[in-house]
N, C-alpha and C positions, 0 to 999 in steps of 0.2 A: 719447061720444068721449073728453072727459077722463078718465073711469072707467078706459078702455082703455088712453090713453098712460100715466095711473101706471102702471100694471100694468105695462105693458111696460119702463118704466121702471125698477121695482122688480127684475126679473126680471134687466136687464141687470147691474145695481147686485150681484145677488146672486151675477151669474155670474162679475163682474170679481173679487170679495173672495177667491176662489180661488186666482184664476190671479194675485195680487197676491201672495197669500201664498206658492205654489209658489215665485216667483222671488225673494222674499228669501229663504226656507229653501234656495233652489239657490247663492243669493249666500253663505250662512254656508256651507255645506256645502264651496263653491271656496274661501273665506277660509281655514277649517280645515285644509280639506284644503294650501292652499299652503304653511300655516304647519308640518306635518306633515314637508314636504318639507324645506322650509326651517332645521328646529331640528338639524339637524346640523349644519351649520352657523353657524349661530346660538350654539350650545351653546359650538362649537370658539373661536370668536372670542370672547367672552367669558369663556372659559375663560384663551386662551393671550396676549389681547390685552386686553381692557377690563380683566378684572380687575388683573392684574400692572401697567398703568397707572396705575390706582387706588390698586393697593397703594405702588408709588413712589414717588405725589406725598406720599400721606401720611405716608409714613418719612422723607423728604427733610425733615420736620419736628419729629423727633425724635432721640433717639440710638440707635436701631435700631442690634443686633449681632447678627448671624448664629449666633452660639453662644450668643447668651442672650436668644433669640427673646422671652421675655414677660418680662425685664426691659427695658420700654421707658418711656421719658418723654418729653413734649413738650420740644421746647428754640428750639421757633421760626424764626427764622432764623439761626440759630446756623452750622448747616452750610455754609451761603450764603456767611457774613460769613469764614469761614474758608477755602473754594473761593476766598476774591477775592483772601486775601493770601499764598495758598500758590505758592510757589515752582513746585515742580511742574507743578500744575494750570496754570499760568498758559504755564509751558513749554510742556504737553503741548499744550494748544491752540494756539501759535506752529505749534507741530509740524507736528499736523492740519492748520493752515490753509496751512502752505507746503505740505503734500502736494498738499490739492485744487485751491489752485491751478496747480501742476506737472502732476498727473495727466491734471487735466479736456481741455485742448485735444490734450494727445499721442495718452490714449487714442480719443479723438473723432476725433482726426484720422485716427489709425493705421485704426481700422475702418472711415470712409468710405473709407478708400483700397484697404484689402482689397475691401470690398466692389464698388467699382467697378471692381477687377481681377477680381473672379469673376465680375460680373454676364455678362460676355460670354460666349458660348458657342465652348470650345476642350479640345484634347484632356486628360483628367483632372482636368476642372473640379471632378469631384465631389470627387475624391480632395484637392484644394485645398481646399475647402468643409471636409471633416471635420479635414483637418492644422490648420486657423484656429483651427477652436473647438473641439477638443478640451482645450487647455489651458484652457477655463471649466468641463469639467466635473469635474477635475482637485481632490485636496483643496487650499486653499490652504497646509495646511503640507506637505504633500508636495511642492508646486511651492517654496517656501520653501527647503524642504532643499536640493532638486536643485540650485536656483540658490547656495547658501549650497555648496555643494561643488564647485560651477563655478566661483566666485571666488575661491575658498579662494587665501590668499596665498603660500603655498609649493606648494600640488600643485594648484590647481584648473585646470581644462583649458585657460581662458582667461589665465591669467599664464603658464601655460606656451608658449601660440601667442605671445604678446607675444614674451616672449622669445627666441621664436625666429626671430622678424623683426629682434632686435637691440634692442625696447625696453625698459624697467624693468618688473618687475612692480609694479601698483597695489592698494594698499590699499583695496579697493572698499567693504568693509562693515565697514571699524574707521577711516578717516578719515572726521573731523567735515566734510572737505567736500564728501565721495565718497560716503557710505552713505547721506544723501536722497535725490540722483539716479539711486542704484543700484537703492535700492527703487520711487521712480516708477516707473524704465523696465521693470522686474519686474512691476508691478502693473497696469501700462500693456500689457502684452503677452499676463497671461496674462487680463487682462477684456475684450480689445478683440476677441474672438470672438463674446459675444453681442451687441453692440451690432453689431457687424459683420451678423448674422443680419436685424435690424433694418432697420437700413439695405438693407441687400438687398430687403426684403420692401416697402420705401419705393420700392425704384429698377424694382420690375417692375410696381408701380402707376401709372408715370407712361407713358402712352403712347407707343407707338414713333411716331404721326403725327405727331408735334409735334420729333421729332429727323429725321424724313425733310424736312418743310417748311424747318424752318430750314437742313438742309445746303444745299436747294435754292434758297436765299436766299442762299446763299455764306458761311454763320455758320460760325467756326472751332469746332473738339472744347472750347475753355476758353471760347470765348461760349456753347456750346452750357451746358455746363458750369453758368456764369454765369446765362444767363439763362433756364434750364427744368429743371435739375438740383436749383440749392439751392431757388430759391422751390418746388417739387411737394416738396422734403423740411421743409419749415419746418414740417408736425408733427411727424414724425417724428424732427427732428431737436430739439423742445424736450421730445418722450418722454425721448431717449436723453441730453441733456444733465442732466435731472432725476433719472434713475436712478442716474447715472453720478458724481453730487454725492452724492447717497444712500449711495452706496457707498464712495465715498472717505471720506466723515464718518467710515464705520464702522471706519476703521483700527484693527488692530491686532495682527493672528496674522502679518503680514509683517517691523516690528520688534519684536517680540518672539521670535522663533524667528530671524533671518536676524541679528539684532543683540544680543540680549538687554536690547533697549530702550534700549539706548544707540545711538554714544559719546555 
């Protein structure tokens, strides 16, 4: 009887070592194969992204000049200590920082409110939907120009309506205290179509049962609002505030072409 259970034993043993080995050679085979799929990708972001990271932090360390690529030397934090006492830089960041925070709650606001005027269903909804966000898909200096020739101080369409209700024309993009508000409500208008897109896609997630119980409760359109609108959008809405800060940091093709980086 022993004789027999080795045996049987031995048999099992030899039959598993197969079917062991199949499913890790089936295992390398899905690894490879995923990674196969994968290296386009892969390739692209370390291409267009890891490396030129790499490359930055490293230059931010020396005195790197674009015309005289391999005359380079370490210098430390040289570049840094000079970033801290430059005029400039130090402006240009006030700048930036008054934008984003100007930008952020208009644009924000401007596309929840698009969006919750198109959400309903009424005649040429669609046709509303594309007039919003067509200006995101727009070049941002071609929108730059348009509006930079809309305010123009002597011919641009809007000092001209001014005028002709009997007020002054305004110096909208050459006064220091008119050309950051100008470019906000610019910047503000033509990015609040995708976020608007967003928000949309947030607001037909949220069930219609839960706005039919609460009318039925006697809840007003701004309790409704209040208490089933923003909480069902609180991811949605710290996607779109994150983006939306993302984007603002990136200023720059709107005072430079609308202003020439001034006044």
């Amino acid at each position: 009887m022993e004789a027999k259970l080795r045996v049987e034993v031995e048999e099992k043993v030899e039959n598993k070592v197969p079917e062991v080995k199949s499913k890790k050679a089936y295992k390398l085979k899905e690894t490879i194969l995923a990674y196969l799929f994968l290296s386009p990708a892969l390739i692209g972001i370390c291409t267009f992204i890891l490396i030129p990271i790499a490359l930055s932090i490293s230059y931010a360390f020396t005195d790197y000049y674009l015309l005289k690529p391999n005359d380079i030397h370490f210098i430390g934090l040289e570049n840094f200590k000079n970033m801290a006492v430059d005029d400039m830089v130090i402006s240009s960041f006030k700048n930036t920082l008054h934008f984003v925070i100007l930008v952020i709650p208009i644009q924000v606001g401007l596309a929840l409110g698009l969006a919750l005027l198109i959400n309903k269903k009424f005649k040429f909804n669609t046709f509303f939907r594309v007039a919003f966000f067509s200006p995101v898909v727009m070049s941002l200096v071609v929108v730059s120009i348009l509006w930079m020739t809309l305010l123009n101080p002597s011919s641009g369409l809007v000092n001209t309506m001014l005028q002709k209700f009997g007020l002054p024309g305004q110096p909208f993009l050459t006064s220091t205290g008119q050309a950051m508000n100008t470019i906000v409500l610019m910047s503000a208008w033509q990015g609040a179509g995708y976020q608007m897109m967003i928000f949309l896609a947030g607001l037909t997630n949220i069930p219609a049962d839960m706005y039919e119980a609460a009318s039925i409760d006697g809840a007003t359109k701004l309790e409704q609002f209040r208490y089933i609108t923003l909480p069902s959008l609180k991811p949605t809405m710290a996607f779109v505030l994150i983006t939306t800060m993302i984007g603002a940091f990136k200023l720059i093709v709107q005072p430079m072409v609308m202003t020439s980086g001034g006044p």
